[in-house]
N, C-alpha and C positions, 0 to 999 in steps of 0.2 A: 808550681804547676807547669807554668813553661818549660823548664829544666824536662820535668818528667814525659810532657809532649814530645820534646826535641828528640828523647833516649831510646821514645819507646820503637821505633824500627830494628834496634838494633838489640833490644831486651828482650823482645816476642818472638823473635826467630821466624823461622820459614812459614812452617804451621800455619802460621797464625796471618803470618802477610795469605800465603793460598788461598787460605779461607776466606778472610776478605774480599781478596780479586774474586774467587770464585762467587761472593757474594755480589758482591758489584756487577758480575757479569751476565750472574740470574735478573737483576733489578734491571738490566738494560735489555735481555731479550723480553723479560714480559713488556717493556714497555714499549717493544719496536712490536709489539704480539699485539696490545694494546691499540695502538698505530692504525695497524693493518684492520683490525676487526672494525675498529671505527669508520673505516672508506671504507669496507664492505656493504656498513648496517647503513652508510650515509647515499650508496649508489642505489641499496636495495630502498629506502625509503624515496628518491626519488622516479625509480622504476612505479613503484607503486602510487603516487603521486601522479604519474605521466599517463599510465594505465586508469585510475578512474579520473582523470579530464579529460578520455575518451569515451567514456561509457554516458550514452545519451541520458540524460533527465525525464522522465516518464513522469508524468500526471498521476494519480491518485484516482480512479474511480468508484465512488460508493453510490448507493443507492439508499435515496431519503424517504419515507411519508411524503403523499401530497398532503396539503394543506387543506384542511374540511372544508371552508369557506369555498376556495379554489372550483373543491368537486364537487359542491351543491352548486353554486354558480352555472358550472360545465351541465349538470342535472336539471337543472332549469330549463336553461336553453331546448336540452334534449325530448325534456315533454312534452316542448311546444313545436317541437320537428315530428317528431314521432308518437302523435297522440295510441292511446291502446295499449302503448309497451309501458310500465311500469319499472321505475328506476327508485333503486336502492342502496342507501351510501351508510358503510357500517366498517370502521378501522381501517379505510385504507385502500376496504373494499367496495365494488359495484357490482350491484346484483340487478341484471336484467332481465325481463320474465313479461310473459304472454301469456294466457289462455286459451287462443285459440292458436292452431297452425296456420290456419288465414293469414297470420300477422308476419307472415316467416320472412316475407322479402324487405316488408320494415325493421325487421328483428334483426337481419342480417346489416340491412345499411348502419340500424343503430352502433350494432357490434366493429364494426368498420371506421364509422365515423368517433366511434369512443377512442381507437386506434391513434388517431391523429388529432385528438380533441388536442392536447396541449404539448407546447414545447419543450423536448426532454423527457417527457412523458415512456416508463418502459410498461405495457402491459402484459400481464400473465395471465392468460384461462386455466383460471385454479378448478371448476366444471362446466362443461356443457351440456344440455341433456334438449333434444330435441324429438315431440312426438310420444308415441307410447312408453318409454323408457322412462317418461318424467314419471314423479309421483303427485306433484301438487300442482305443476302448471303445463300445459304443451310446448313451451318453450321457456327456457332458461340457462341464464349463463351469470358464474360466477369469474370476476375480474378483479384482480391486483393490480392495482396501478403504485406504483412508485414514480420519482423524478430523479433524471439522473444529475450527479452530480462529480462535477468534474475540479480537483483542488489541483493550483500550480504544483508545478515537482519542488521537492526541497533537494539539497545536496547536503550530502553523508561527507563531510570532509574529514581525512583523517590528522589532521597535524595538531 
């Protein structure tokens, strides 16, 4: 077997040596090609790396249900501030409501002070109907209250 190693340069001829070099010289340019794309793919992934550890972290904000207990509590209080206005707590919501337009400058402070009843607290006037427009009461207003809620940011890391 040795023998036949030693001979064969000079058995195969030219042909065949070419072929080889020229095969050898393919496997050395892919592999300088190879090289090259790797420090490409390696500066682009630290570009991208570098770019989001600049990009700030933001918070998450949704908005939650209050908690029933909470807004009966908050309702309590309110009927003992504002006797005559009638307060209504039904999924989340509060429904305030008068009968007479008499009640209008109570009705308002009520509406105002529901505003700032609690901390975090976002309210919606889902309707307000004041006066002739009403159908069942002289005044009323329908409120959504939610609580806001604020979650730390997470980081999206790509590695």
């Amino acid at each position: 077997m040795n023998d036949f190693l030693e001979k064969l340069p000079q058995h195969s001829g030219k042909g065949a040596l070419i072929a080889a070099g020229i095969s050898w010289g393919m496997v050395a340019a892919l592999g300088l090609f190879s090289v090259m794309q790797m420090q490409k793919l390696t500066d682009l992934r630290a570009e991208l790396l570098q770019s989001e550890a600049l990009k700030p972290m933001v918070p998450s904000i949704s908005y939650m249900e209050i908690d029933k207990k909470e807004l009966d509590s908050v309702v309590e209080d309110f009927k003992q501030v504002y006797p005559g206005i009638n307060f209504t707590v039904a999924k989340g919501a509060l429904t305030v409501q008068s009968r007479s337009t008499t009640d209008y400058a109570k009705f308002r402070e009520a509406l105002g002070h529901l505003v700032n009843a609690g901390a975090g607290w976002r309210v919606n006037v889902e309707s307000l109907c004041v006066g002739r427009e009403c159908k069942t009461n002289a005044l009323e207003a329908k409120v959504k209250i939610q609580k806001l809620k604020i979650d730390k940011p997470s980081s999206s890391s790509t590695m």
